[in-house]
Residue, then its C-alpha position, 0 to 999 in steps of 0.5 A: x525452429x518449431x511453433x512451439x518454440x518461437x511461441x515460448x522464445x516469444x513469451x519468454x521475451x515478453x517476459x523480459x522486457x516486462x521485467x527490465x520495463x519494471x526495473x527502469x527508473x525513468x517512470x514518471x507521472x506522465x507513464x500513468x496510463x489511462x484509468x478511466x473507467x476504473x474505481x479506486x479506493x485510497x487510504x488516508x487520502x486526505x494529505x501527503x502520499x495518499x492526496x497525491x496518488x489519489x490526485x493523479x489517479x483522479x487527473x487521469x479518469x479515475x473514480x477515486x474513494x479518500x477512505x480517511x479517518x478525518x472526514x472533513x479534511x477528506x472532503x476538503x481534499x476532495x474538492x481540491x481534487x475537483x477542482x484541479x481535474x473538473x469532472x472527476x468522480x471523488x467520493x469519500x467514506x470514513x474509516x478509522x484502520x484503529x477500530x475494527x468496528x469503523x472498518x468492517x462499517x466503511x467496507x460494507x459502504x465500499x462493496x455496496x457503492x462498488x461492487x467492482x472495484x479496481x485498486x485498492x491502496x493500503x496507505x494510511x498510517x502511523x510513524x513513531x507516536x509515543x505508545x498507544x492502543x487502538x479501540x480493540x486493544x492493539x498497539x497502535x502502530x500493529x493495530x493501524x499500518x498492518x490489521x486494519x488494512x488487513x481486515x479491509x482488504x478481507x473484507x473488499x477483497x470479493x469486489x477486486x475478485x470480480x475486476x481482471x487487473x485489480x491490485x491491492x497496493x500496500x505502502x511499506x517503508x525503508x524502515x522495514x529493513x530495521x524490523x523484526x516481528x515479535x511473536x512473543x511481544x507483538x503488542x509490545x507489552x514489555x518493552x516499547x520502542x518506536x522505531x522498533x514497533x514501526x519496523x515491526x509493522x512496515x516488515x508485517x505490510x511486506x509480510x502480508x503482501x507476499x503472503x497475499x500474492x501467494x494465495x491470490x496465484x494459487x486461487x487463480x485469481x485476476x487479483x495481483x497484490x503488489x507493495x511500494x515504499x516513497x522512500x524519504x518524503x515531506x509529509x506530516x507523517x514525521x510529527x511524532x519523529x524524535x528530534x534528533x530522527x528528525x534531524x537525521x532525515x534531514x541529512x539525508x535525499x529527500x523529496x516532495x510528496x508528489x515524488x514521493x507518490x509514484x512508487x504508489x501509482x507504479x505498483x498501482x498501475x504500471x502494465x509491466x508490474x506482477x504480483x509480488x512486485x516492490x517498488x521504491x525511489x530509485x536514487x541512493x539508499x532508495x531516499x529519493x528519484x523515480x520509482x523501479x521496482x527494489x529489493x525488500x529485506x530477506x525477513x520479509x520473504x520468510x515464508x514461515x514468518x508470512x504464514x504465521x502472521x497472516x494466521x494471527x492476523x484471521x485470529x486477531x481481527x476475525x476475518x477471513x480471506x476468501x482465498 
């Protein structure tokens, strides 16, 4: 066997192992490796799934950025991070993903306080309120899961761009699967639904993140964009559930916040995780267990559908991605 070949049997075994390493379901909190030295920033860290991913990251050496819309509960979070890991760095920076004007503000105060900036997570979010609009005229659960991170992510993207392994992390949902993007009606205008909008707007997280990784591969970028979902988790996310969605999700598994986290913190900082990567729960129907990486639907590979939003995405906020 020749050089070239052992080297290219090498890779090619590498890259298996990495792959069957990505799909393992015993990952768990203890997997995550050291992230000293490393800026992260987390949206709507305040409770829930983002608290918690920001909360290991924080026990494991991060300097961690709550970037929520309710400052002094951030603050609030952040002492409590404090003080179960002393010594950690928790800053907190205010952003509102329903209002342009609040986000192109807290992106200015990221790259100005982190010129080099490690991971960004895409968290934050609404589930089912009855109709609403954001400050700039968008339905609110379009306008906060997708544009707003959307534009954050444009706007920081310059300071991930300077870190080898950097990762924008952007937090889907099982209820991606039940979406559809209406082209025709993405304000929904004429007729309302809520689970139909948040469908709508976890299958456009999926959208962005293929999207994005594409353009990231094709500007040879060190940034790699990757997506999680935490499957069935107790958070305050459900408040606005309907009842009898509400009692549907009880029947089925589910798990605490902190479970419910690692999907995030695997697509966060999994050495095995690639662009393009998903990661969920790995029990049935992806309620609950540890996290591996898990198959989205075939409407968020639509490659036509990626491009197309992401066009209407530059238009509707105004910004521009430097890839």
């Amino acid at each position: 066997m020749s050089q070239q070949d052992t080297s290219q049997q090498g890779a090619s075994q590498q890259g298996a192992s990495q792959q069957a390493a990505a799909r393992s379901p015993r990952w768990g909190a203890a997997d995550i490796p050291d992230q000293a030295g490393r800026t992260a920033v987390v949206t709507g860290a305040n409770s829930g799934i983002g608290l918690e991913a920001a909360r290991y990251l924080a026990a494991h050496g991060a300097h961690v950025v709550l970037a929520c819309r309710d400052t002094e509960k951030a603050k609030a979070a952040a002492g409590a991070i404090s003080a179960q890991a002393p010594g950690a760095e928790v800053d907190v920076v205010a952003l509102d993903l329903s209002e342009l004007a609040s986000v192109r503000r807290a992106a200015q105060e990221i790259r100005s306080a982190y010129p080099r900036l490690d991971l960004l997570i895409n968290n934050a979010g609404l589930m089912m309120p009855p109709y609403g609009r954001t400050k700039d005229g968008f339905e609110l659960q379009f306008g906060t899961n997708h544009l707003g991170h959307f534009a954050l992510t444009g706007l920081v993207l310059p300071s991930l761009l300077e870190v080898p392994g950097s990762r924008v992390v952007t937090i889907s949902s099982n209820g991606h699967k039940v979406g559809r993007v209406h082209f025709d009606d993405l304000q929904f205008e004429h007729r309302y639904g809520r689970m139909r909008a948040y469908g709508q707007s976890k299958l456009a997280n999926l959208l962005f993140t293929y999207e994005l990784q594409r353009r990231l591969a094709a500007a040879g970028a060190p940034t790699i964009a990757t997506a999680a979902h935490p499957g069935t988790s107790d958070t305050a996310l459900v408040r606005y559930m309907p009842v009898c969605a509400q009692w549907g999700a009880r029947l089925t598994p589910s798990q605490d916040a902190r479970m419910g986290a690692l999907p995030t913190l695997r697509a966060a900082t999994d050495p095995a995780a690639a662009g393009g990567d998903y990661y969920g729960p790995s029990g049935l129907g992806e309620f609950a267990g540890p996290p591996r990486r898990v198959r989205s639907s075939a409407r968020s590979h639509d490659v036509d559908a990626q491009r197309r939003l992401w066009d209407i995405s530059e238009r509707l906020t105004d910004v521009r991605f430097g890839v």
